[in-house]
Backbone bond lengths (Angstrom), bond angles and torsions (degrees), N, CA, C in turn:
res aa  C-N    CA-C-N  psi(-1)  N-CA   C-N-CA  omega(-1)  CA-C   N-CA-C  phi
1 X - - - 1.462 - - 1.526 110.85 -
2 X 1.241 111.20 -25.52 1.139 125.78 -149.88 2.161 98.53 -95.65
3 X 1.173 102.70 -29.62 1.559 109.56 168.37 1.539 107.12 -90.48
4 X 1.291 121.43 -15.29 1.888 118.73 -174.15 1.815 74.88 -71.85
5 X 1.021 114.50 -61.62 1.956 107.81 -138.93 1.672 79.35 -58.73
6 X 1.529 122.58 -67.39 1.712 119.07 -153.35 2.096 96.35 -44.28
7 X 0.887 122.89 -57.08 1.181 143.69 162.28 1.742 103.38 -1.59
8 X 1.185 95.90 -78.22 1.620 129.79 -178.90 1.628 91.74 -55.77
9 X 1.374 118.00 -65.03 1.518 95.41 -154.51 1.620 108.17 -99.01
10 X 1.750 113.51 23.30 1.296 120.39 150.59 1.797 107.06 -87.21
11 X 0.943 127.87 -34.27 1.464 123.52 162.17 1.476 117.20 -65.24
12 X 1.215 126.97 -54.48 1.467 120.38 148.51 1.496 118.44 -25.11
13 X 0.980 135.48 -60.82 1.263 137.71 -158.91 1.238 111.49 -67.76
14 X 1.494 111.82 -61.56 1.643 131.15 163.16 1.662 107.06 -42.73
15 X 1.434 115.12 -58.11 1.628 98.37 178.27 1.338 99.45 -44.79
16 X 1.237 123.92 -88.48 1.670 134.53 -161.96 1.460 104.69 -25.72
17 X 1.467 115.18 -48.00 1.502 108.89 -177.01 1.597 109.76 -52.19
18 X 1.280 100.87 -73.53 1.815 108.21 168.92 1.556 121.01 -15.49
19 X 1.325 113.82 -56.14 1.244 119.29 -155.26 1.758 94.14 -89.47
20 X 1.082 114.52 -13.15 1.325 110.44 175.65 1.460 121.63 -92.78
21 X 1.559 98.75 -11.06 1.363 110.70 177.76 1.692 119.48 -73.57
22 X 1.717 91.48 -34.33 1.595 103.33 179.43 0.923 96.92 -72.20
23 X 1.758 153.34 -57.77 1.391 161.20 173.33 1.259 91.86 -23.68
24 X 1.125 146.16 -24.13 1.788 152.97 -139.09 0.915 101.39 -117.35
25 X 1.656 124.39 -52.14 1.027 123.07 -167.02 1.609 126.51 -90.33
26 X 1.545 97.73 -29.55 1.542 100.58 -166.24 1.265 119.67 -60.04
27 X 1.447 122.92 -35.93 1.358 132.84 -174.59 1.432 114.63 -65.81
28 X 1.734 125.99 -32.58 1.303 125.20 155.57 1.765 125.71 -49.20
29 X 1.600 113.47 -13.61 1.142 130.01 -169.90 1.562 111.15 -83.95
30 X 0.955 106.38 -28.39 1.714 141.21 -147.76 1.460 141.90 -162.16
31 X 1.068 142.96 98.87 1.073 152.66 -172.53 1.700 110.24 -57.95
32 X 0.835 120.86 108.09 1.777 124.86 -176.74 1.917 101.89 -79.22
33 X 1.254 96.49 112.84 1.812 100.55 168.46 1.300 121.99 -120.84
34 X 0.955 121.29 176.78 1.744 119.69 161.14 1.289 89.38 -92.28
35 X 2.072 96.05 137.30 1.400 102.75 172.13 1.491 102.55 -99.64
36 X 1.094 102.03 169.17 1.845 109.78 -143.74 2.766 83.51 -134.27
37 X 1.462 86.92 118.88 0.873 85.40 160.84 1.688 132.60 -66.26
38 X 1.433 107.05 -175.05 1.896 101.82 -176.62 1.769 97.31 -66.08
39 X 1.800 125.58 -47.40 1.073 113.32 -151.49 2.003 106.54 -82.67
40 X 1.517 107.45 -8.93 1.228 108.64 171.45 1.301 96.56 -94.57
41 X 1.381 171.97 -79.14 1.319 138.77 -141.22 1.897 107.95 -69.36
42 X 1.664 109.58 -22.00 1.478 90.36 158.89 1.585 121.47 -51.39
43 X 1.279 104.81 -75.03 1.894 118.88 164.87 1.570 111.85 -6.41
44 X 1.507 108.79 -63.69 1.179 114.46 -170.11 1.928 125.81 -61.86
45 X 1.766 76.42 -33.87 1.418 87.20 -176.84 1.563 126.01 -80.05
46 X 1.404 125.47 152.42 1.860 126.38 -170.93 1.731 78.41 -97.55
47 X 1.388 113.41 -67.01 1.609 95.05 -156.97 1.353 92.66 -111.68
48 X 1.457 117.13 155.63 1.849 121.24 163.98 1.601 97.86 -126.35
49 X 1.052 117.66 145.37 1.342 121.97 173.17 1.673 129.38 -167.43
50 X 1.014 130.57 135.34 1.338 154.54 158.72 1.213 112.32 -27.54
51 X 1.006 158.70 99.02 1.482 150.18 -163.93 1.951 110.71 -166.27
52 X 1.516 91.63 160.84 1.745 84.43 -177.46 1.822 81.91 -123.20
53 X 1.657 96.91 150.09 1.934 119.61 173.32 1.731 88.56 -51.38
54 X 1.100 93.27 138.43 1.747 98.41 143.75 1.231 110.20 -128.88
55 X 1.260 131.34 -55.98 1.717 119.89 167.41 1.314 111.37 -143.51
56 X 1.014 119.04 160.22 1.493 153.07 169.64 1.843 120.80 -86.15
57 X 1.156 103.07 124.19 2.000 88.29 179.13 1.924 77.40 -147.09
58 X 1.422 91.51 144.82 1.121 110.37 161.02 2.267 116.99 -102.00
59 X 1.249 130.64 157.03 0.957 150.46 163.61 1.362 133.14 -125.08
60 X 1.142 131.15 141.20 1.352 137.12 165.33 1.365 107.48 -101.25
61 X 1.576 114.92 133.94 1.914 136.11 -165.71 1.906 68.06 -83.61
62 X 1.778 87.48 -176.70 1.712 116.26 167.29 1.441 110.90 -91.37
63 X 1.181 116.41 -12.98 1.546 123.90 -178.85 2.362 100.12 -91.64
64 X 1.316 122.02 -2.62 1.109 125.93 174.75 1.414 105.54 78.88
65 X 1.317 134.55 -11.55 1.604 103.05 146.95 1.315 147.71 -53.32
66 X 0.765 131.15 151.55 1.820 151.65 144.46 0.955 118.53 -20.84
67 X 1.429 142.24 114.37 1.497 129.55 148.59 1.608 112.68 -136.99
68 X 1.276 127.15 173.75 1.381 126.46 -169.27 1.434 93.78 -144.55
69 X 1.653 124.13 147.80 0.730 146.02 -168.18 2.113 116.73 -126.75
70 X 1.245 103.18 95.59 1.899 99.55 -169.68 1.352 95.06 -89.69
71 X 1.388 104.86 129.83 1.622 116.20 167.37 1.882 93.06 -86.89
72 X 1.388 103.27 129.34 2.229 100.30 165.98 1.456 97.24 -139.90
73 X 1.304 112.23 134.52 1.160 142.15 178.37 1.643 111.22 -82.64
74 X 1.251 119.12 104.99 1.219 131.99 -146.47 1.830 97.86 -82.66
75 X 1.723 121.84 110.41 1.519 120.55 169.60 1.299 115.30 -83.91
76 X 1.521 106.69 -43.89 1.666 106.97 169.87 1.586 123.69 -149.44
77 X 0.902 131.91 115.72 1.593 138.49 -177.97 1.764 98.70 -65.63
78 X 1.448 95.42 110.19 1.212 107.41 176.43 1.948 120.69 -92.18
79 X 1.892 96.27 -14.00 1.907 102.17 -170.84 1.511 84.08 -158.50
80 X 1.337 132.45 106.25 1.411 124.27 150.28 1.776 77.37 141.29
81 X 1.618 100.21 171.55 1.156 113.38 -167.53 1.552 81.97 -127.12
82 X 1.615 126.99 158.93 1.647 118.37 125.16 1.750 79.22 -175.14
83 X 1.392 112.36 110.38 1.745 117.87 159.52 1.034 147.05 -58.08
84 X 2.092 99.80 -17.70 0.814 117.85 169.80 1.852 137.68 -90.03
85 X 1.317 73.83 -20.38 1.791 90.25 175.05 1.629 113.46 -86.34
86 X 1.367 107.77 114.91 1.309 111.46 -176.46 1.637 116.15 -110.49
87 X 1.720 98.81 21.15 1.639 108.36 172.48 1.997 80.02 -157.95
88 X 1.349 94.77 156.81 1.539 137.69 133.44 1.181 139.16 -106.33
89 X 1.284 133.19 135.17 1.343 166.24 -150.40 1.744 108.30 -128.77
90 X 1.801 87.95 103.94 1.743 77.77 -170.42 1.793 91.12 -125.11
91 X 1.453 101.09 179.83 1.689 91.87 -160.48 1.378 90.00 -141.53
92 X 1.811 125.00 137.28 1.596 119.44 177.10 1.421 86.67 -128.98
93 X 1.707 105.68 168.98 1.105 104.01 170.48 1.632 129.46 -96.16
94 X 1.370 139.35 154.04 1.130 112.90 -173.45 1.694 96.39 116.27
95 X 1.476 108.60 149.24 1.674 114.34 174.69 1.159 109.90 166.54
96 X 1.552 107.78 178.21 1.344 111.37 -169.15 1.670 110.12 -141.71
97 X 1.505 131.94 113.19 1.223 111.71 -177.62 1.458 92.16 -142.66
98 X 1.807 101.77 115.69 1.704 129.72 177.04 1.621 88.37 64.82
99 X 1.295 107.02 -135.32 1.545 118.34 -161.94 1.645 112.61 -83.89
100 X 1.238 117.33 12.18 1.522 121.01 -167.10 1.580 102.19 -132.13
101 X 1.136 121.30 126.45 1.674 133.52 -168.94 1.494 125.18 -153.13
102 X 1.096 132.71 174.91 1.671 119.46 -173.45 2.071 76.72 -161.77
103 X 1.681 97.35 150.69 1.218 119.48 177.81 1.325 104.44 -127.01
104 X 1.528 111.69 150.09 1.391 111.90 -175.59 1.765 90.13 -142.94
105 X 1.491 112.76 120.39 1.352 118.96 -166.36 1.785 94.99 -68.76
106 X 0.970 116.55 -179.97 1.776 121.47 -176.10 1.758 125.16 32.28
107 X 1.502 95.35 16.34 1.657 99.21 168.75 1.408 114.59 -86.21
108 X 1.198 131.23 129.90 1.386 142.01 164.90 1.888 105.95 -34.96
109 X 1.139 128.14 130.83 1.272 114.13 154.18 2.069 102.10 -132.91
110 X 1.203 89.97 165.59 1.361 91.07 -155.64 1.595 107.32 -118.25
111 X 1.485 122.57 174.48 1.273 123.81 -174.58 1.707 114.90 -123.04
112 X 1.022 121.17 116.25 2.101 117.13 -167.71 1.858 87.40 -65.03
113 X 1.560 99.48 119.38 0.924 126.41 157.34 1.919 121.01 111.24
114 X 1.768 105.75 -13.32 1.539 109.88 178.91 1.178 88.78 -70.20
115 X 2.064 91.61 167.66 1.652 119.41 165.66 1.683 113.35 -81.26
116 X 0.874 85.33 123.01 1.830 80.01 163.61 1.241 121.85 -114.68
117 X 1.328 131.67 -166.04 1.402 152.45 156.09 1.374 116.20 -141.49
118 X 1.173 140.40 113.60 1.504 144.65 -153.26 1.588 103.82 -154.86
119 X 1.428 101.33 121.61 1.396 131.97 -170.71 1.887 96.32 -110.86
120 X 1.881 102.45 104.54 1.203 91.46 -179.59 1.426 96.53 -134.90
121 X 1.381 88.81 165.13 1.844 104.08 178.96 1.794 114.30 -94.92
122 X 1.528 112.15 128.90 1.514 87.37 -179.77 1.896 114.97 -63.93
123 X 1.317 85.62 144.97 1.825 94.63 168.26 1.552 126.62 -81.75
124 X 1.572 101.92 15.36 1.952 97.63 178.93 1.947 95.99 85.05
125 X 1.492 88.39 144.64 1.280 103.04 163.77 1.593 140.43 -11.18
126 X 1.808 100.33 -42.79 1.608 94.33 -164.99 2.046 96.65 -122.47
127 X 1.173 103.38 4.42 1.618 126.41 173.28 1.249 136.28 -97.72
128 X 1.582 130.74 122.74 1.817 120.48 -167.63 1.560 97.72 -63.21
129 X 0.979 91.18 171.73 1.592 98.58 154.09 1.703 121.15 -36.08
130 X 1.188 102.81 -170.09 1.379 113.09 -176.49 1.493 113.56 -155.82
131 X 1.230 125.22 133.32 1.493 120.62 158.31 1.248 134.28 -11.53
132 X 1.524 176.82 71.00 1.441 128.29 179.51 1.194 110.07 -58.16
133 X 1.788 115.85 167.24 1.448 117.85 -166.34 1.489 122.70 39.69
134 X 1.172 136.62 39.84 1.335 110.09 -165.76 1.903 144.38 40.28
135 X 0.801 134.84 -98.66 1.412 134.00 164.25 1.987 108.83 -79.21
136 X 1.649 108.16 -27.32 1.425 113.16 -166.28 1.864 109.82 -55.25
137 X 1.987 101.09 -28.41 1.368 105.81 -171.54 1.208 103.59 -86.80
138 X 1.103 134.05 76.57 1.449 133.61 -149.52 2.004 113.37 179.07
139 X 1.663 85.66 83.22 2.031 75.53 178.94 1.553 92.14 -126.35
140 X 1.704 97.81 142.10 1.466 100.19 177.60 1.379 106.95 -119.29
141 X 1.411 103.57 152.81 1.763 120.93 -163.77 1.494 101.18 -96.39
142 X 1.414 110.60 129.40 1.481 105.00 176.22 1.594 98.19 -145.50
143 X 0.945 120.41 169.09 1.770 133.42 -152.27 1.725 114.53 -140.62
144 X 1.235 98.91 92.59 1.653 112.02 -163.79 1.606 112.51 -124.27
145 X 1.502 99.68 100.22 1.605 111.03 171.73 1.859 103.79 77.62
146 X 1.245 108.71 35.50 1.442 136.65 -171.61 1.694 123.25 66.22
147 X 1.458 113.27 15.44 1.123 114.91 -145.36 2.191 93.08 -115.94
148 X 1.441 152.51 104.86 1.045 144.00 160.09 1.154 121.45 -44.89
149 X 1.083 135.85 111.01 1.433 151.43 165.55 1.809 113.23 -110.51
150 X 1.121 96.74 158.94 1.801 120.94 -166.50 1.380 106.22 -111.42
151 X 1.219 129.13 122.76 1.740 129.79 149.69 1.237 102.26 -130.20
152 X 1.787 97.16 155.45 1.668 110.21 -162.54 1.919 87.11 -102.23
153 X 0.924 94.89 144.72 1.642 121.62 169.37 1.468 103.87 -68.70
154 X 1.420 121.85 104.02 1.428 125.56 155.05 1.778 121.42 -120.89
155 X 0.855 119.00 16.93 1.589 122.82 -177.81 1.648 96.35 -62.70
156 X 1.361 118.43 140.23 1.141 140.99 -170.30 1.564 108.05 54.85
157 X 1.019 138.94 13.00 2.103 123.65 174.53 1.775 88.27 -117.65
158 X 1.406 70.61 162.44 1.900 101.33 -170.77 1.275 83.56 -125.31
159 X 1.439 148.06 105.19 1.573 152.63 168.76 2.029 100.10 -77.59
160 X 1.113 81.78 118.70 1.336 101.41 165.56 1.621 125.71 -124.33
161 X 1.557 122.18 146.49 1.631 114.57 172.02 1.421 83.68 -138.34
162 X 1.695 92.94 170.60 1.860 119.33 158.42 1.075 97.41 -72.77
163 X 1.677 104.27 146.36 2.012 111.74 141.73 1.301 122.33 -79.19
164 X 1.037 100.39 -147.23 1.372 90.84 174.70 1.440 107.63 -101.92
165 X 1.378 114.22 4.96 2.181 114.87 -169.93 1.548 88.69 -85.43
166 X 1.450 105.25 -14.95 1.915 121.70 -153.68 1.732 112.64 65.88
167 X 0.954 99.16 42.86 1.937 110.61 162.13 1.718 90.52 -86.02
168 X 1.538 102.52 161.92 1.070 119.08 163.05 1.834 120.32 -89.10
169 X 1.110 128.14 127.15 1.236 139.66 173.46 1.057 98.46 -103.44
170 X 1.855 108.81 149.84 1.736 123.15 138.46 1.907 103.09 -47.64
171 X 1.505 78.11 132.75 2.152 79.33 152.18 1.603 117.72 -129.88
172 X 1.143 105.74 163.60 1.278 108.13 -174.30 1.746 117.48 -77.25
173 X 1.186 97.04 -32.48 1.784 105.17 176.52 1.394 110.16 88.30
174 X 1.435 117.90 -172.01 1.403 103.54 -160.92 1.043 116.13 -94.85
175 X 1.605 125.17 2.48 1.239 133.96 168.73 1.843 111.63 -119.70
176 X 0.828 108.79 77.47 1.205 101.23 -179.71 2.075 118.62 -51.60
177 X 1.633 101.20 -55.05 1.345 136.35 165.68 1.344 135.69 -60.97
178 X 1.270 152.25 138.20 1.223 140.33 157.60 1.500 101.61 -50.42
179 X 1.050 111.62 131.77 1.612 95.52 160.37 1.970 123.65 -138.03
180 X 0.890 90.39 169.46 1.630 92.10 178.58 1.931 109.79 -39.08
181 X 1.496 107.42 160.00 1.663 101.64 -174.73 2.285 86.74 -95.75
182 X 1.194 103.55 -45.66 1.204 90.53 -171.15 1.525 123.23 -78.47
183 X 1.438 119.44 -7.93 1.388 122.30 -165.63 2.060 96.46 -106.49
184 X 1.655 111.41 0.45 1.322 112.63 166.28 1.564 109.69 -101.30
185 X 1.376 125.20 -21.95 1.392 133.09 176.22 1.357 94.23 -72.51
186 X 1.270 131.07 -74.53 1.663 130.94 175.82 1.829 104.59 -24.05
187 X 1.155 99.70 -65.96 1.810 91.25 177.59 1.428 105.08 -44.76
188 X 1.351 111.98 -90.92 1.301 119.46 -168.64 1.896 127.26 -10.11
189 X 1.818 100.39 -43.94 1.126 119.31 -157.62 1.697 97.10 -81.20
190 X 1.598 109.02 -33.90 1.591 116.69 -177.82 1.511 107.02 -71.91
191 X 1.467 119.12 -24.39 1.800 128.60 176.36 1.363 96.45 -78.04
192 X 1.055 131.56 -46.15 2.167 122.96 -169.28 1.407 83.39 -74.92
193 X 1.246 121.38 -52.98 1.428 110.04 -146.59 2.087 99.58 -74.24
194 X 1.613 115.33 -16.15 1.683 98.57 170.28 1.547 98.16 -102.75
195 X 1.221 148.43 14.28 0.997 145.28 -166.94 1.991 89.75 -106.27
196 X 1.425 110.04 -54.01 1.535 110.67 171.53 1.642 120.55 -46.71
197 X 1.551 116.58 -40.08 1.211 117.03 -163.47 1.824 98.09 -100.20
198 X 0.722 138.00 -38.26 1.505 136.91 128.06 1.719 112.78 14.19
199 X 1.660 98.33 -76.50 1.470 112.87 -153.06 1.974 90.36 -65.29
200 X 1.359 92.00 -6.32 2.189 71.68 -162.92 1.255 93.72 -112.12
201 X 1.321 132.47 -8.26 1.504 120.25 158.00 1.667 121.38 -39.90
């Protein structure tokens, strides 16, 4: 009797180890964020806009990180004004130059020549833009059976929110769906446009 129980709570032990191991592991897989609904990564964002990649350059800081630099060619300014800028300059973290590179799980990386939609925050004076959410500010336009449709970029994030007990949940994010390109611009445009009339109340 006396080897069934030790028995038992050497299998006990080993489960717990295991399961703590995955606890260990998953977060190296994935970057855990708050997922940020459609009308909060509008909120968050200074400019949103319509734009196609033109290139990609990676950099190394003086401190030896990684960073990448997306040139996008601006089709339509969906949140921010500037008439004169006929590109944006957005900046992720993470890069690759010859045999030496750094990865940053839930960073957007991009393709020379897709559509996007990119909700970014300015970075200050001497900084591109910025993501919102990390990869979350990030929907790419693709064209299937003649029809534009939208998916949000989640490769590498684990989206998380509070409930209301304040546990952490999965969230769905602001795209849960593929969805239409023109019936998500229509949203978008009805969120700036009560988020604008809002600000002057």
């Amino acid at each position: 009797m006396l080897r069934l129980k030790s028995f038992r709570g050497v299998i006990r032990s080993l489960l717990a180890a295991f399961l703590l191991s995955l606890l260990m592991v998953g977060p190296a897989n994935a970057s855990i964020v708050q997922g940020l609904e459609l009308e909060e990564l509008v909120a968050h964002a200074d400019r949103i806009v319509l734009g196609r990649v033109l290139f990609s350059e990676s950099f190394q800081r003086p401190d030896g990180q990684f960073g990448t630099w997306h040139r996008i060619a601006v089709g339509r300014e969906l949140r921010g004004h500037a008439p004169d800028e006929q590109e944006v300059m957005l900046e992720t973290l993470g890069g690759q130059i010859g045999d030496l590179g750094m990865r940053v799980e839930g960073e957007p990386s991009f393709t020379v020549g897709e559509r996007v939609i990119v909700f970014m925050r300015d970075g200050g004076p001497y900084t591109a833009f910025r993501p919102v959410g990390m990869g979350q500010g990030v929907l790419r336009v693709r064209t299937e059976q003649g029809v534009e449709t939208v998916t949000q970029n989640r490769k590498g994030l684990m989206l998380m929110r509070r409930n209301a007990q304040g546990r952490l949940e999965p969230s769905q994010g602001a795209l849960p769906e593929k969805e239409r390109l023109d019936a998500l611009l229509s949203k978008l445009r009805g969120i700036v446009e009560k988020n604008a009339s809002g600000s002057h109340e």
